[in-house]
N, C-alpha and C positions, 0 to 999 in steps of 0.2 A: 231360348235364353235359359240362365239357373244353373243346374248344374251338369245337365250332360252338354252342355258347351262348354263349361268353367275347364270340365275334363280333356272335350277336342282341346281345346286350345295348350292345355297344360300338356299333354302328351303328344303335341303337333301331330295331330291324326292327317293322316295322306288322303281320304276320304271321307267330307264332312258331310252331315246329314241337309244343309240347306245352304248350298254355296251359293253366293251374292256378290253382284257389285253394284254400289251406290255411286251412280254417273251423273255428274254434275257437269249444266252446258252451259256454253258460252255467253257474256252476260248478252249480244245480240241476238240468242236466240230461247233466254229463257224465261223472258217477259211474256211471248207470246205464246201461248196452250197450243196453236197449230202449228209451230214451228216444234216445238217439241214434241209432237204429234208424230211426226214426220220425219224426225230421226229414231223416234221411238221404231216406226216403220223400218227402219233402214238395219236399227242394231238383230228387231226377233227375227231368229231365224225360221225362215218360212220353206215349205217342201210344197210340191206339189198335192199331196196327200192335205194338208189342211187347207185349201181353197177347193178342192174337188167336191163334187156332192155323189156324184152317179158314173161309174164307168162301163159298156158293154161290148163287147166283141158282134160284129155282126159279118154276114157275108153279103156284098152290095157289090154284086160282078161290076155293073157298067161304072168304072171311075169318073166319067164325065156327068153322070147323071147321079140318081142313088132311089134306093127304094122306101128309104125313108120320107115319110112326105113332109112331115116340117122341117129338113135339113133340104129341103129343091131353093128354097131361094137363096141360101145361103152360097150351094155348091152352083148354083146357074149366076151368080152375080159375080163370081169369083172367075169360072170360067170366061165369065167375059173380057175382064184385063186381069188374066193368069201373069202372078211376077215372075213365072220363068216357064220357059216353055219343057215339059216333059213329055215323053209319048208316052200315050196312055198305055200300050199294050206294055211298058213293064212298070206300071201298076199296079201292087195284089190286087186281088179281089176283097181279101180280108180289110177291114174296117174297126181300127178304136179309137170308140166315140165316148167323147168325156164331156160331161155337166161339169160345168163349174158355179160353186155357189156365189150368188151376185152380192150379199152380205158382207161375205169374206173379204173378196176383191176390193168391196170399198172399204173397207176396215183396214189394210193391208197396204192400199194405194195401189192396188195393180190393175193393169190394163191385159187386154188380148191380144195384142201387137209384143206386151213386154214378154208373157209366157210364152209366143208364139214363137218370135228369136232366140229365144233362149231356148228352146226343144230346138230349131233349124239350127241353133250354132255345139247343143250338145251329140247330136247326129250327123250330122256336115252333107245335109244332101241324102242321106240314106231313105228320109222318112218324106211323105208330104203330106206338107202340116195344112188344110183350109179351116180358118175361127170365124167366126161370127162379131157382127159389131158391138162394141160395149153398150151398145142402148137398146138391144131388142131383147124379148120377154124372157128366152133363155141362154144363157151363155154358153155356145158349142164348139170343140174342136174337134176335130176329123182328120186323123194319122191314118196313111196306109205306108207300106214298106217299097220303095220302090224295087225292082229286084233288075240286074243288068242284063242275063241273055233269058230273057222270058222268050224262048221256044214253045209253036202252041204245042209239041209232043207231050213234052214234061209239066205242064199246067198242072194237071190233076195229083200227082205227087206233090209237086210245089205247095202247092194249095192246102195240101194236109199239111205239111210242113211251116205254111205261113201262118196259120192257126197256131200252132203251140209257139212258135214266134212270135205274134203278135201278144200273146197273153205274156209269153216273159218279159216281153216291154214293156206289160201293161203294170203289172208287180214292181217294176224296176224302176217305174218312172216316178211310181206312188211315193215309194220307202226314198231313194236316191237323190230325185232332183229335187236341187235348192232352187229356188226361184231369188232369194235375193236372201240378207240379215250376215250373222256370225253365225259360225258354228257354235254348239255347247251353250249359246245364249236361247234358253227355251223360251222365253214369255219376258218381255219386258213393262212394266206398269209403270203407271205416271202420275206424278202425286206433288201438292203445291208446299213447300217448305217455308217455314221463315231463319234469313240469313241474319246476321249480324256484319256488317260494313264499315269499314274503319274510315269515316272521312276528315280530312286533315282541320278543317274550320267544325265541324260538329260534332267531331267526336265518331261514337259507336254509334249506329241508327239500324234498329231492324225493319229487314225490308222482305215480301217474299219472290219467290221464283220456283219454277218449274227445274222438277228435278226426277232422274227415271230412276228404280229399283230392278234388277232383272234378278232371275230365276234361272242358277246357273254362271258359269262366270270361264272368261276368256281374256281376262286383261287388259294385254300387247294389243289386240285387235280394236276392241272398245276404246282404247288411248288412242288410238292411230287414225279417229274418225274425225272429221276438217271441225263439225261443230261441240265435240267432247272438251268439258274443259279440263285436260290430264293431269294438271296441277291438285285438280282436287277429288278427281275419282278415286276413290277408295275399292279394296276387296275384303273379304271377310275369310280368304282360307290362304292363310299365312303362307303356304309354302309355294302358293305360286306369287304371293309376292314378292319375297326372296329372291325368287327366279325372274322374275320383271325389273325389280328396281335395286337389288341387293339390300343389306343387312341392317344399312341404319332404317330406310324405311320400314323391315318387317318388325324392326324394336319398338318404332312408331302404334306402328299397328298393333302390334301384341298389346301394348300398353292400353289402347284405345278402347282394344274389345276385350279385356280382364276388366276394366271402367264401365264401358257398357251393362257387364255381366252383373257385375259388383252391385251399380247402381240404380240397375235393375230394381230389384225389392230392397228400396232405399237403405241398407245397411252405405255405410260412410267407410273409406277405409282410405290412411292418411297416403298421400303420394309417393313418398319413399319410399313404403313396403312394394309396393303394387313396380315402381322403377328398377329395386334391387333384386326384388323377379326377374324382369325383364332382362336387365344388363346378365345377371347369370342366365339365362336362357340364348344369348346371343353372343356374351362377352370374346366364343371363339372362330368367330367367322360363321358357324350356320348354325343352324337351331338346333340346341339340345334339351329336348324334353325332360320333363321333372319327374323320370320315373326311377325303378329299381337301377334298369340298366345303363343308365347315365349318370343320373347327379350323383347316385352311389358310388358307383364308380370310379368318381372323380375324388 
């Protein structure tokens, strides 16, 4: 707040220092703290990289078995009703083996079946994926590369070869894959509001409700969610609202957040000034900032 936002907003900066949208849900679902819990879940975007704890490359020849002794029941329980049959001999030898933090995962709502499909549906067959079940002490999953003419001449090349392959998967899976959320929505927080409600016999009655702030902002995608209520989600970096809703809304909002700014450190300033801004700021189809090279200009 103050005044290096008074400035973004006056000079419609393309790049604001803390872009937000204020997501307000559906009155069914934001009475209840775990219902909004739970789309909160849905909007942050999540990568494999923040539920992971430990990643290592190993070499564990026999793919029916493994040399790791607390990954034997996991890899012998699985083998016993394997969901699809693969021959083992074109299974590397190479092995990455990922901890996943159990914290996380319940923080996040995810299971080991959900990351598990989603590596088997980002790979299509390439990789095989064996996890571990959500209720034992460590959460494991175990990638190896399957490869299609594993010839026993070529193994020993291969092999070197599957090593520096399995690590650029290993890099690629970290940074890359989404496990679920919106893109550019980094962190979503959740916080209890009180509303104002216009009922026809009582009048105005404040009431409160659950409502999410995110870190980051993506709009179109946040509107487009089944429990979002679009009518009232707002964004705070004007030129993608423009681009979402066109020009009367971003007049809306400009007006909103110079009020915000304004009202901030209680200075009062009457509504016409703060509107006659606005309407010059917008009056020609897109936003012209109030700097040299425009209002001068003009």
């Amino acid at each position: 707040l103050g005044v290096p936002r008074l400035r973004e907003i006056i000079n419609v900066a393309k790049k604001i220092k803390t872009p937000s949208l204020s997501v307000y849900l559906k009155p069914e679902v934001n009475k209840k703290k775990e219902l909004a819990k739970s789309v909160q879940c849905a909007l942050e975007y999540t990568t494999l990289r923040s539920v992971t704890h430990a990643t290592e490359v190993w070499y564990d020849p026999d793919p029916m078995g493994t040399i790791i002794q607390e990954d034997l029941e996991i890899v012998r329980s699985y083998y016993e009703m394997p969901d699809e049959d693969i021959d083992p001999d074109k299974i590397s030898p190479w092995l990455l083996h990922i901890e996943l933090n159990r914290e996380m995962m319940v923080d996040k709502k995810l299971s080991m079946a959900d990351i598990a499909n989603k590596i088997n549906r980002e790979f299509d067959g390439d990789l095989s994926c064996i996890y571990s079940d959500d209720n034992v002490d460590k959460l494991i999953l175990r990638l190896r590369i399957i490869t299609d003419e594993a010839s026993r001449g070529e193994i020993l090349d291969e092999s070197a070869e599957d090593e520096v392959f399995v690590k650029k998967i290993e890099s690629n899976m970290l940074v890359e894959m989404s496990l679920r959320g919106i893109l550019d929505i980094k962190k979503v927080f959740i916080k209890e509001v009180k509303v104002n409600k216009f009922d026809v016999n009582d009048g105005f009655k404040e009431h409160e409700e659950w409502m999410l702030d995110t870190e980051g902002v993506n709009l179109l995608a946040v509107m487009c969610h089944e429990d979002v209520d679009a009518t009232r989600t707002t964004s705070n970096h004007l030129t993608e609202v423009i681009e979402v809703l066109g020009i009367e809304a971003v007049h809306r909002a400009l007006f909103d957040e110079l009020r915000a700014v304004m009202s901030f450190n209680g200075s009062y300033v009457n509504y016409r000034h703060l509107v006659v801004l606005c309407d010059t700021m917008t009056y020609r189809g897109h936003l012209m900032a109030i700097t040299r090279h425009t209002i001068n200009r003009n």
